[in-house]
Backbone atoms as SQL, in Angstrom:
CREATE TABLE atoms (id INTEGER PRIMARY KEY, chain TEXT, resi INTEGER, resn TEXT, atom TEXT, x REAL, y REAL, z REAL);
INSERT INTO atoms VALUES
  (1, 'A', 1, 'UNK', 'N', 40.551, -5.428, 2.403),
  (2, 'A', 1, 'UNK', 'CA', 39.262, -6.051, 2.586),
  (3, 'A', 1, 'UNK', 'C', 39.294, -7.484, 2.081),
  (4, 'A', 2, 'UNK', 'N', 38.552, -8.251, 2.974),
  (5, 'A', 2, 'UNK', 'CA', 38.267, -9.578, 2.048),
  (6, 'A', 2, 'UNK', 'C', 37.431, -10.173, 1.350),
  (7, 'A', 3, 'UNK', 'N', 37.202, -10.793, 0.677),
  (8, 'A', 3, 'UNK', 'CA', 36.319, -11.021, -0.268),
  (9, 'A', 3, 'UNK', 'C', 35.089, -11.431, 0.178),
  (10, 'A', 4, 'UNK', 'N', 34.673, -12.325, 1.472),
  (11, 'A', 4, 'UNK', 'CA', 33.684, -12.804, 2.152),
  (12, 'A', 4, 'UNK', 'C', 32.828, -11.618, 2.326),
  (13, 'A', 5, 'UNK', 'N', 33.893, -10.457, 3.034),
  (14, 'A', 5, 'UNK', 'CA', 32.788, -9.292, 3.063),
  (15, 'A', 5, 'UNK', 'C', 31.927, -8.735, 2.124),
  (16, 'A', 6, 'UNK', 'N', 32.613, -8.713, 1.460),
  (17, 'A', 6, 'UNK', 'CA', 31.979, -8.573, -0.265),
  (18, 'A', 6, 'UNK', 'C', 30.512, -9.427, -0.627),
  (19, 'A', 7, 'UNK', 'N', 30.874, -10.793, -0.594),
  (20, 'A', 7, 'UNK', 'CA', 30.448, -11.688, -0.587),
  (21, 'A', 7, 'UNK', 'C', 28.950, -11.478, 0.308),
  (22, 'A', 8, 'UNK', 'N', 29.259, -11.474, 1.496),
  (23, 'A', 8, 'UNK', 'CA', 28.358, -11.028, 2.547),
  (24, 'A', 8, 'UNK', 'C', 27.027, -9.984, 1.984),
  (25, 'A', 9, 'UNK', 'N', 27.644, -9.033, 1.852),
  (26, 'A', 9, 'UNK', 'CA', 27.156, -7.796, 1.108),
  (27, 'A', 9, 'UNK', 'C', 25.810, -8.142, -0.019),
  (28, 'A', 10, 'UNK', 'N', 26.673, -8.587, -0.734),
  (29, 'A', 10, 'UNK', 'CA', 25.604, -9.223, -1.459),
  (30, 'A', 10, 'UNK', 'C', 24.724, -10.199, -1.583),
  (31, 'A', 11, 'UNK', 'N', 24.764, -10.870, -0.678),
  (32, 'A', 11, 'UNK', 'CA', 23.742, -11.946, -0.111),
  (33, 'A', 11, 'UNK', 'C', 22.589, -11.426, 0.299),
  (34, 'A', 12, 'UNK', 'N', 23.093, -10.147, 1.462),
  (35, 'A', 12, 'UNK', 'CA', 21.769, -10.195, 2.520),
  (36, 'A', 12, 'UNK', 'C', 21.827, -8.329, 1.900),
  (37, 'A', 13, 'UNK', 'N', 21.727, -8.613, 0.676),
  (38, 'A', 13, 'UNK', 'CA', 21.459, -6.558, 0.600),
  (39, 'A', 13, 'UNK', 'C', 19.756, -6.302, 0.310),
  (40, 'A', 14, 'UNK', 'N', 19.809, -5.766, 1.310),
  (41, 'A', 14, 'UNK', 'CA', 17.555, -5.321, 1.704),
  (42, 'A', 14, 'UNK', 'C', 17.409, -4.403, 1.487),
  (43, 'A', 15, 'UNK', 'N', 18.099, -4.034, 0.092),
  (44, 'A', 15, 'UNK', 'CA', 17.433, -2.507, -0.181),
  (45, 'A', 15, 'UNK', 'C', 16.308, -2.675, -0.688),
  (46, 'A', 16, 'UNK', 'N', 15.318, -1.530, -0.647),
  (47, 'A', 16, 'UNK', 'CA', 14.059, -1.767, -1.235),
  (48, 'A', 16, 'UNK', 'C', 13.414, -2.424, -3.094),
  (49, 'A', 17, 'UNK', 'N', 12.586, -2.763, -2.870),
  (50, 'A', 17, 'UNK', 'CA', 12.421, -2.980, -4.241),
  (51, 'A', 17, 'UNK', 'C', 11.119, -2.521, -4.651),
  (52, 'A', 18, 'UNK', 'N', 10.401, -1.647, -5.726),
  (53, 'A', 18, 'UNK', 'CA', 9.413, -1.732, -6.101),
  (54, 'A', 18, 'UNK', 'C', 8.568, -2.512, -6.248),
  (55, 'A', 19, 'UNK', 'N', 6.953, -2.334, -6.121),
  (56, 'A', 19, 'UNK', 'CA', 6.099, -3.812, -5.999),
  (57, 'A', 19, 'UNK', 'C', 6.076, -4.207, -7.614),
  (58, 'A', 20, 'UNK', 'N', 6.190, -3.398, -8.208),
  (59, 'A', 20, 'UNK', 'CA', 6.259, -3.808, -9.878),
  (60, 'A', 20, 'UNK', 'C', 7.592, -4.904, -10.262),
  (61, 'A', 21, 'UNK', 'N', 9.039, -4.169, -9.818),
  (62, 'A', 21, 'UNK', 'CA', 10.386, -5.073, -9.836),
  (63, 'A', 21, 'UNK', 'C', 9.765, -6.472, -9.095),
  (64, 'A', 22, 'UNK', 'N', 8.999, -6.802, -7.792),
  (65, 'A', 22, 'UNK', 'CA', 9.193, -7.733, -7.324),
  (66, 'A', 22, 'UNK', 'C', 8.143, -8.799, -8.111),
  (67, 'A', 23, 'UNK', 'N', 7.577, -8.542, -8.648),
  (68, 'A', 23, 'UNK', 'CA', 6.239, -9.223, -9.468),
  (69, 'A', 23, 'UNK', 'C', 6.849, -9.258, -10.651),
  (70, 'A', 24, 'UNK', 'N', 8.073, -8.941, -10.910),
  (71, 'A', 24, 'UNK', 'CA', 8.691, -9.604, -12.238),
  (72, 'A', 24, 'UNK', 'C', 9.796, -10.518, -11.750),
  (73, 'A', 25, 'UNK', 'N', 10.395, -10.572, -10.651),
  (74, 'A', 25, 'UNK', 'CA', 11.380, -11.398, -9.971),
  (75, 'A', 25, 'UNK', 'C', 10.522, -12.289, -9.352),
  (76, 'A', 26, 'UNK', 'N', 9.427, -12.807, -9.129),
  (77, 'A', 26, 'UNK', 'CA', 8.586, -13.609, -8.664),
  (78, 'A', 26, 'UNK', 'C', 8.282, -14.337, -9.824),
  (79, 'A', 27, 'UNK', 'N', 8.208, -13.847, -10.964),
  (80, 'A', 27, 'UNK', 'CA', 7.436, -14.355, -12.059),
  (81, 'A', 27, 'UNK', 'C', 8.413, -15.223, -12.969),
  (82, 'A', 28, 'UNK', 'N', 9.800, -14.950, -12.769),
  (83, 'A', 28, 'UNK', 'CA', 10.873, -15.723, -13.113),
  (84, 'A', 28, 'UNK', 'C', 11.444, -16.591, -12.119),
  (85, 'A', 29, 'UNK', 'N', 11.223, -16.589, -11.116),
  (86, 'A', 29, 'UNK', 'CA', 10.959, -17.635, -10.429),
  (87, 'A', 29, 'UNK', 'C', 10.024, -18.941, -10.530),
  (88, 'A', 30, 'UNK', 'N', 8.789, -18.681, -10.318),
  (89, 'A', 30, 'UNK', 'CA', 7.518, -19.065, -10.982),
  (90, 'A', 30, 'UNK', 'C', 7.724, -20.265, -12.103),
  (91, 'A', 31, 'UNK', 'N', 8.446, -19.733, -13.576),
  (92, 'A', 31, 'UNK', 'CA', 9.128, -20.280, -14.775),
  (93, 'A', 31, 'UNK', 'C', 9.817, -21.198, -14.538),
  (94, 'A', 32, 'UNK', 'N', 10.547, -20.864, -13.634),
  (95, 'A', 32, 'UNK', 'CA', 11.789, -21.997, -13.095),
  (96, 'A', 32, 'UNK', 'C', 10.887, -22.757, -12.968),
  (97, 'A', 33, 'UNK', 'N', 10.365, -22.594, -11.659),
  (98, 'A', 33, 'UNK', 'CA', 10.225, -23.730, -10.887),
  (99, 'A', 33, 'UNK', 'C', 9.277, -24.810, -10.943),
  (100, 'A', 34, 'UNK', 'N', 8.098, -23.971, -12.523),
  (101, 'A', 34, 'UNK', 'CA', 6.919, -24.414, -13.718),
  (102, 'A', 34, 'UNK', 'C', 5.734, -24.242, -12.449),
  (103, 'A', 35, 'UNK', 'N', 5.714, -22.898, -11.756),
  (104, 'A', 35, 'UNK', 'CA', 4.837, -22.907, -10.662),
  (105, 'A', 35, 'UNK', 'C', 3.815, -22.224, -11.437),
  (106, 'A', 36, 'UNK', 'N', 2.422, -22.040, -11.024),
  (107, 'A', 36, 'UNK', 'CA', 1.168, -21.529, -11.707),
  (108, 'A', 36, 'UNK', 'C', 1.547, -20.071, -11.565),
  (109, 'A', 37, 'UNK', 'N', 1.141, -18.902, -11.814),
  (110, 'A', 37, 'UNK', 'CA', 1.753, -17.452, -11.153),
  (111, 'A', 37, 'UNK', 'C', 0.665, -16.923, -11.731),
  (112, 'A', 38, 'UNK', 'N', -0.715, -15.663, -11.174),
  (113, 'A', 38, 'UNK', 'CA', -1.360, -15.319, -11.145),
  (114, 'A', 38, 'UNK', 'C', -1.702, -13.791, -10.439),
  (115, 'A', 39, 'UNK', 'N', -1.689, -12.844, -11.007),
  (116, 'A', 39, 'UNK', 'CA', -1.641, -11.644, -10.509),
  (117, 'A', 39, 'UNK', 'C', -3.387, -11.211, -10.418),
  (118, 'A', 40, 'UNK', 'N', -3.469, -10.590, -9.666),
  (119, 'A', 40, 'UNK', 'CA', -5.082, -9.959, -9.805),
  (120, 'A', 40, 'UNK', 'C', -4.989, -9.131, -8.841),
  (121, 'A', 41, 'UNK', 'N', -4.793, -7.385, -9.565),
  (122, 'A', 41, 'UNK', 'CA', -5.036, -6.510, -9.082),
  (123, 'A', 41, 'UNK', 'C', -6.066, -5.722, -8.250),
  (124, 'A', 42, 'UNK', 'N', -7.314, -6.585, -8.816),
  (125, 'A', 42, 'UNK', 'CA', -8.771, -6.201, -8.369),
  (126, 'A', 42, 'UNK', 'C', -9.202, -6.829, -7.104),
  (127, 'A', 43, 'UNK', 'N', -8.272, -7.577, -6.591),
  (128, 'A', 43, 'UNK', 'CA', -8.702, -8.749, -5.296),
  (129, 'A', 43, 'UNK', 'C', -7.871, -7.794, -4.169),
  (130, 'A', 44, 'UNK', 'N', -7.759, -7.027, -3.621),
  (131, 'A', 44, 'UNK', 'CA', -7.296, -6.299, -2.881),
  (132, 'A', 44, 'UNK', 'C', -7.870, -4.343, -2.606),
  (133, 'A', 45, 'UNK', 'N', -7.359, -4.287, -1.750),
  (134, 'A', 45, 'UNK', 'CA', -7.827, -2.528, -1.451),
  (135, 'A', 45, 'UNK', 'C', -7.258, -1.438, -1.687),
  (136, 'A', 46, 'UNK', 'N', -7.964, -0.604, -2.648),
  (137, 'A', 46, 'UNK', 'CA', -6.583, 0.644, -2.776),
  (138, 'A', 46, 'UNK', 'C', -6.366, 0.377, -3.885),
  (139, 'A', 47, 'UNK', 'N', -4.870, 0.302, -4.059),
  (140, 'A', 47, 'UNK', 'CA', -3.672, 0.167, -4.583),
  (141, 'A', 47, 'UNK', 'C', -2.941, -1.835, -4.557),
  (142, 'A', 48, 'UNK', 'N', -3.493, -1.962, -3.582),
  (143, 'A', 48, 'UNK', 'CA', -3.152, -3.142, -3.353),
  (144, 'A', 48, 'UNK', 'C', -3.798, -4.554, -4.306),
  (145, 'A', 49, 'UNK', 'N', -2.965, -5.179, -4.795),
  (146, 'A', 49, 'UNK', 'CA', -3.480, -6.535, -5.381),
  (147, 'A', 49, 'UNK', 'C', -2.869, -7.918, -4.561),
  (148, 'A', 50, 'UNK', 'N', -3.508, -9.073, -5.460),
  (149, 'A', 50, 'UNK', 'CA', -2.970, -10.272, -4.513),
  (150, 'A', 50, 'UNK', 'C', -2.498, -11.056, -5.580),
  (151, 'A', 51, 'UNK', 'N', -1.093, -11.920, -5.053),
  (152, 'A', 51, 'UNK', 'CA', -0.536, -12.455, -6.333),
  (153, 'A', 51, 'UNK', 'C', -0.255, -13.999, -5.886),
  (154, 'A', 52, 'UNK', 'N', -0.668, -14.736, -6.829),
  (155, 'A', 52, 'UNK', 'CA', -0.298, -16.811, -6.798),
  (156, 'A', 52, 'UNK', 'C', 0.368, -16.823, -7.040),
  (157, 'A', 53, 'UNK', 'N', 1.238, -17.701, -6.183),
  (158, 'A', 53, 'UNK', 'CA', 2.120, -18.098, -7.121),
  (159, 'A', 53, 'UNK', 'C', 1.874, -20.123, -6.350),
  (160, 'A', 54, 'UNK', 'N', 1.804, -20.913, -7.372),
  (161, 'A', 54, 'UNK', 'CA', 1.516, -21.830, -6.726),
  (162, 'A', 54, 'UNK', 'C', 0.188, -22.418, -5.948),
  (163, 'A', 55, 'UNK', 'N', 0.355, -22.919, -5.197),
  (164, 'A', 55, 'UNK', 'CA', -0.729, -22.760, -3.903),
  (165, 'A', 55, 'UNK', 'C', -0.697, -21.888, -3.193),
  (166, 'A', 56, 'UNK', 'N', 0.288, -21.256, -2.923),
  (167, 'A', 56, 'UNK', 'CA', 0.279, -19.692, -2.003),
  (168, 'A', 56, 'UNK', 'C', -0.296, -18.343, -2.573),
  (169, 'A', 57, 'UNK', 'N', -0.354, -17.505, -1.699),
  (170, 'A', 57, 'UNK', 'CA', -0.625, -15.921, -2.403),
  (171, 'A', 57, 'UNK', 'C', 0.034, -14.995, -1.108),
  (172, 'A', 58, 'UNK', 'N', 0.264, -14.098, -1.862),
  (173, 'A', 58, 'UNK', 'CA', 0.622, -12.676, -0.844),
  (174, 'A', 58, 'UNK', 'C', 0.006, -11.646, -1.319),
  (175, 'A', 59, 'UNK', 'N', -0.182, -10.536, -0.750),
  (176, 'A', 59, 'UNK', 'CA', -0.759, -9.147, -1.005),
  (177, 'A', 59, 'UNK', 'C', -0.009, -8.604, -1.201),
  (178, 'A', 60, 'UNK', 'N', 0.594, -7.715, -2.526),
  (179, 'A', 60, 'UNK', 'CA', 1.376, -6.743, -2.676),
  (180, 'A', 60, 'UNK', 'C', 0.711, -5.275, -3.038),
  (181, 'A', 61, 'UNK', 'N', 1.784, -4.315, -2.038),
  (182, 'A', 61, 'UNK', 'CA', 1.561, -3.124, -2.093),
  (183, 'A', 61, 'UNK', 'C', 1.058, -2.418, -3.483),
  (184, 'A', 62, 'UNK', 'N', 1.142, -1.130, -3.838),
  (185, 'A', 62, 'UNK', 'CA', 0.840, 0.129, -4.802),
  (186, 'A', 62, 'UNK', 'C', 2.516, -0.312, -5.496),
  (187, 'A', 63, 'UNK', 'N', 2.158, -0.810, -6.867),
  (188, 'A', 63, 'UNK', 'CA', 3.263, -1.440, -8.018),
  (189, 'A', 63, 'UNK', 'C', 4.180, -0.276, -7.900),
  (190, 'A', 64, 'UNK', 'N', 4.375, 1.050, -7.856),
  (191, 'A', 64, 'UNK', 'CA', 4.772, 1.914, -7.700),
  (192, 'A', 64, 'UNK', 'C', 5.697, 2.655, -7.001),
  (193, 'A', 65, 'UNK', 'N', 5.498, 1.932, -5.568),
  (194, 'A', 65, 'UNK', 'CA', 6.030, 2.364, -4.401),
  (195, 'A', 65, 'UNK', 'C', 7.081, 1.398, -3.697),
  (196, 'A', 66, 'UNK', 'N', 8.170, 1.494, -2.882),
  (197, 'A', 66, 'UNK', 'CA', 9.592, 0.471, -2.675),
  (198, 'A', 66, 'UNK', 'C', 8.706, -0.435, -1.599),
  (199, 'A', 67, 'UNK', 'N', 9.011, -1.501, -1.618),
  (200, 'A', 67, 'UNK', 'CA', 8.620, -2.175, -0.581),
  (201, 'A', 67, 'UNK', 'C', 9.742, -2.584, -0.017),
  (202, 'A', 68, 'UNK', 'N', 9.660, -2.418, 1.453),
  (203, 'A', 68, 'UNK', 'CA', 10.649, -2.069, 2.656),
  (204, 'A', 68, 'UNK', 'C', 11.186, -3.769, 3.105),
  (205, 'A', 69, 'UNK', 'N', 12.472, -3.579, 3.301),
  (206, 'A', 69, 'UNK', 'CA', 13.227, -5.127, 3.306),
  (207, 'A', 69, 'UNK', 'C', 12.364, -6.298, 4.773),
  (208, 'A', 70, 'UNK', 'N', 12.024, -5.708, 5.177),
  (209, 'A', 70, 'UNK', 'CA', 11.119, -6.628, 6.315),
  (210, 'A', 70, 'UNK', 'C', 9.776, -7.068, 5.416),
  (211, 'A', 71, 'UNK', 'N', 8.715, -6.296, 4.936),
  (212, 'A', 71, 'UNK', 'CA', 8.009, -7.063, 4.104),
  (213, 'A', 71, 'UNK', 'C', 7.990, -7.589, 2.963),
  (214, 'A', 72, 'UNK', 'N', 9.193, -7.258, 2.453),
  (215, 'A', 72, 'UNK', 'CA', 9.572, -7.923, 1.062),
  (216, 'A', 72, 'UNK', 'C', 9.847, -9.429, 1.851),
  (217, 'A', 73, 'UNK', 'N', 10.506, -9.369, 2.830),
  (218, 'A', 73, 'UNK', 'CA', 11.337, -10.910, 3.176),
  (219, 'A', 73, 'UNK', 'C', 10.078, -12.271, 3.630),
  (220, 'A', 74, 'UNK', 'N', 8.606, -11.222, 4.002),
  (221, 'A', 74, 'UNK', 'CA', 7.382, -11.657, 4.640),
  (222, 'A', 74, 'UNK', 'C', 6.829, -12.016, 3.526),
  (223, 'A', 75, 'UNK', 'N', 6.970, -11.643, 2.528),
  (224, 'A', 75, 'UNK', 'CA', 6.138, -11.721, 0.817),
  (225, 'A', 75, 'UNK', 'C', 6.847, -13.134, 0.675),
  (226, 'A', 76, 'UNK', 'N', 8.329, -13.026, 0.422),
  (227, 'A', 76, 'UNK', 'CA', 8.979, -14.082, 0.321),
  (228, 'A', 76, 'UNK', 'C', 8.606, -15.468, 0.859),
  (229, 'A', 77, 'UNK', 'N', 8.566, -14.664, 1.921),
  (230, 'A', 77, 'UNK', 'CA', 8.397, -16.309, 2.981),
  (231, 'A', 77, 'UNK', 'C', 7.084, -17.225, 2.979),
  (232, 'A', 78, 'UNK', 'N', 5.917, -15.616, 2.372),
  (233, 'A', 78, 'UNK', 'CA', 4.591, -16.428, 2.179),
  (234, 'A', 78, 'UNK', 'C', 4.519, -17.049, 0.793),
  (235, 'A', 79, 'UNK', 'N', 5.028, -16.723, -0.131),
  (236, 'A', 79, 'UNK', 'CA', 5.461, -17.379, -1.291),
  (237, 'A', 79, 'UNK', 'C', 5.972, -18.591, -1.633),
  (238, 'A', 80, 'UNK', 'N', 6.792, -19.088, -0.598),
  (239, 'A', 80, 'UNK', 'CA', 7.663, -19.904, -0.012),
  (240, 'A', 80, 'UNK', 'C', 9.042, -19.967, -1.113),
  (241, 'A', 81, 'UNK', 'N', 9.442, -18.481, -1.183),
  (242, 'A', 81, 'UNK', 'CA', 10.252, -18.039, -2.385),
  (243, 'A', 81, 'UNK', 'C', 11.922, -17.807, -1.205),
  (244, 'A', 82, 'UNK', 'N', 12.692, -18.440, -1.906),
  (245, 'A', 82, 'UNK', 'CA', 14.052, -18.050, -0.644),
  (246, 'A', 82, 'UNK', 'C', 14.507, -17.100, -2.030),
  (247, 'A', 83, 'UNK', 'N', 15.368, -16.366, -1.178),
  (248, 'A', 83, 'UNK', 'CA', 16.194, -14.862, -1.789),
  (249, 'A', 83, 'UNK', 'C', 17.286, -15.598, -2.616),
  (250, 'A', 84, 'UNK', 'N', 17.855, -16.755, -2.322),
  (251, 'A', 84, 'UNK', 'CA', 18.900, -17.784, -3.353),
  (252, 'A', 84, 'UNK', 'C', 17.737, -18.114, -4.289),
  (253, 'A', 85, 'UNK', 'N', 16.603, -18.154, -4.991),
  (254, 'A', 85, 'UNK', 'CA', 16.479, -18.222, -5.774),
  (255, 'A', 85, 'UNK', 'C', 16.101, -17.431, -6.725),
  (256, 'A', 86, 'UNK', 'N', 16.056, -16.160, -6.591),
  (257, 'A', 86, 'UNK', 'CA', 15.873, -15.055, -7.016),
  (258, 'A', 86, 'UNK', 'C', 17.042, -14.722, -8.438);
């Protein structure tokens, strides 16, 4: 095997992540980047809260439950958070 594959692998790996894991990987992001970061559970339906980061916000799922690699990457993107800085 070569190492790129490897390499590869770990770049683009979309396994799920909990909405709790991702609201702590957002939030060290956030630090970096000296962005405002603001959680409020009560601004959403359900289970669901809405989180700042910056001028942006996204809605994240029930803290509890994996959030699936297509809307994790949509959270991301509304965040304007790339996966290299994670």
């Amino acid at each position: 095997m070569t190492p790129t594959i490897a390499n590869r692998t770990e770049v683009f790996d979309n396994s799920g992540v909990k909405g709790s894991e991702f609201l702590r990987r957002v939030k060290a992001v956030a630090r970096r980047k000296k962005l405002a970061y603001r959680w409020v559970p009560e601004r959403g339906s359900g289970s669901h809260g809405t989180l700042y980061v910056g001028g942006r916000f996204t809605i994240v799922k029930d803290l509890k439950k994996e959030l699936g690699p297509g809307l994790l990457s949509d959270m991301y993107k509304q965040l304007g958070i790339r996966k290299e800085d994670l």
